[in-house]
Kinemage of the C-alpha trace (Angstrom):
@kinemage 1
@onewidth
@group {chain A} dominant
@subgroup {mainchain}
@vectorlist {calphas} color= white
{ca unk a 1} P 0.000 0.000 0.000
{ca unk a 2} L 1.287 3.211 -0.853
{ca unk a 3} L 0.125 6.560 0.947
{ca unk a 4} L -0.023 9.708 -0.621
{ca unk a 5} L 3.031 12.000 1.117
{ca unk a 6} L 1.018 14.438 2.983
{ca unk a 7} L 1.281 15.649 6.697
{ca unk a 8} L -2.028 14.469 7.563
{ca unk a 9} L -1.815 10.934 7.241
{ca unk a 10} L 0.575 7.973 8.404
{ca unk a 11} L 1.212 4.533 8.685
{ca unk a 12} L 1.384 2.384 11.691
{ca unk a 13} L 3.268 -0.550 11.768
{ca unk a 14} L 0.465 -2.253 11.445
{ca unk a 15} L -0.506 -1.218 8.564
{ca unk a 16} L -3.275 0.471 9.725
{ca unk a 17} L -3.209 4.763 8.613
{ca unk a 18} L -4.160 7.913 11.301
{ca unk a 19} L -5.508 10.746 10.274
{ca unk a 20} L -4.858 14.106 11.604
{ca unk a 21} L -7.996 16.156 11.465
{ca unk a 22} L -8.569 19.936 12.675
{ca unk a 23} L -12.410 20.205 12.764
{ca unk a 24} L -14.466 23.209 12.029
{ca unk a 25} L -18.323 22.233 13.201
{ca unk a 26} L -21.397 23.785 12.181
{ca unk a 27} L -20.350 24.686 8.684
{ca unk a 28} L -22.950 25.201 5.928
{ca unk a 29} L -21.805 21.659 4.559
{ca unk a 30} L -18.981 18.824 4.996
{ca unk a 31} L -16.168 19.541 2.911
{ca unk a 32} L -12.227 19.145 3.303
{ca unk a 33} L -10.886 22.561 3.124
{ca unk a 34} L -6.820 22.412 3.342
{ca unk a 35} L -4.578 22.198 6.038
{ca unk a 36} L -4.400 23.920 9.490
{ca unk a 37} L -1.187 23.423 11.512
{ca unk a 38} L 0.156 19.862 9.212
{ca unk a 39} L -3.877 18.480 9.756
{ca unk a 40} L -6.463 18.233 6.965
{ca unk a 41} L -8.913 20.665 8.055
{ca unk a 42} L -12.388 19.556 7.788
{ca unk a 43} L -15.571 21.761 7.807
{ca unk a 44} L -18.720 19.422 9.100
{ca unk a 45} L -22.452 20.281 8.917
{ca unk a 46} L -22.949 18.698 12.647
{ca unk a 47} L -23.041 20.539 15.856
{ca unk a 48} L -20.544 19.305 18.253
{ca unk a 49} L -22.868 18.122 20.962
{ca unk a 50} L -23.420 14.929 22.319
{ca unk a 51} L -20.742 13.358 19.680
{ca unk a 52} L -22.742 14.125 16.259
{ca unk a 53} L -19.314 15.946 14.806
{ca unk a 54} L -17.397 13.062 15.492
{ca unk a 55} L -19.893 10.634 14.081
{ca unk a 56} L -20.109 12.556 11.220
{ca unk a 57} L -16.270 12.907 10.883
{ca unk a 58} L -16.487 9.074 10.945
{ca unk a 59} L -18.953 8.675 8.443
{ca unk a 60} L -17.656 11.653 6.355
{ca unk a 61} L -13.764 9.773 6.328
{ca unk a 62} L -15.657 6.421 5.882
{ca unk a 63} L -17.165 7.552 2.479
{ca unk a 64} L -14.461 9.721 1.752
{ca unk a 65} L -11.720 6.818 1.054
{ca unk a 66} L -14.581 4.329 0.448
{ca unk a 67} L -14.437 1.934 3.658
{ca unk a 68} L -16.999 0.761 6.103
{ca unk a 69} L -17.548 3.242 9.554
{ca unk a 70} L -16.396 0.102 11.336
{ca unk a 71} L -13.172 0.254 9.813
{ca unk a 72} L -12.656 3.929 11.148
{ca unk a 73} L -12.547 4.976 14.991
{ca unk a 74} L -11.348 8.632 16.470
{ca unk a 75} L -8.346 7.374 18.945
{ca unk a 76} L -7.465 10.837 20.254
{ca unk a 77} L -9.206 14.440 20.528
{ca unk a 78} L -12.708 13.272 21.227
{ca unk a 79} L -13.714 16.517 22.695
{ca unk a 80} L -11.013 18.540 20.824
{ca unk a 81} L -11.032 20.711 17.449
{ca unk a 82} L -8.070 18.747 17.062
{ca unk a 83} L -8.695 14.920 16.210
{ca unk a 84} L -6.645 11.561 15.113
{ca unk a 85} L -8.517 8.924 13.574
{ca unk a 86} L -7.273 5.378 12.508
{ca unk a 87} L -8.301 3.457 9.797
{ca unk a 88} L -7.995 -0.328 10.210
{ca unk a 89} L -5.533 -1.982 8.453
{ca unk a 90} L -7.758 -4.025 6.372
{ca unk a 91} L -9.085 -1.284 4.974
{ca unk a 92} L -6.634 0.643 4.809
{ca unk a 93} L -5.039 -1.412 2.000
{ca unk a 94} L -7.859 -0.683 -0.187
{ca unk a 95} L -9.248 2.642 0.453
{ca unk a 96} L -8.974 5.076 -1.934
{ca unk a 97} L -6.243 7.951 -0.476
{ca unk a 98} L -6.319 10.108 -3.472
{ca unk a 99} L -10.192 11.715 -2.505
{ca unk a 100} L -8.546 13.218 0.521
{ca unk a 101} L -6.082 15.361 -1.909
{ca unk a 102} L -6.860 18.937 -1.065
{ca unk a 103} L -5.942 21.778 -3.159
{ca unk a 104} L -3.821 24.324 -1.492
């Protein structure tokens, strides 16, 4: 598998890839919208109450490389602009890396 060489993303050992997200709730939609600070900065249409933004993060990332929500879990910044999510390794190895390209 072969990552795209970008700040936001990297590969564990197990061959599983985090994500390093800066988060921007309660935008008009969910779009990727460059980088803040080495992270992909995303804007999401959910509030950030009761977990919605992250469960949106999760489903936006989930269609976004084209993998099941399963696959992808936030493992640090729950209650933080600033969030890591991992993407198993299993599908990691066939998600699609290029759809998180953003145009600087």
């Amino acid at each position: 598998m072969t990552l795209p060489s970008v700040s936001y993303l990297r590969l564990e050992k197990t061959g599983a890839v985090i994500v390093d997200i800066h988060v921007i709730p309660n935008a008009s939609r969910t779009q990727a919208d460059g980088l803040h600070d080495g992270a992909l900065r995303v804007r999401l249409h959910a509030p950030p109450v009761d977990g919605k933004a992250n469960a949106a993060l999760v489903a936006w990332l989930a269609d976004a490389v084209g993998v099941a929500k399963s696959h992808v879990e936030v493992i640090r910044g729950q209650t933080s602009k600033r969030k890591q999510l991992r993407i198993s390794a299993l599908a990691a190895a066939s998600a699609d890396w290029t759809q998180l390209n953003v145009s600087l």
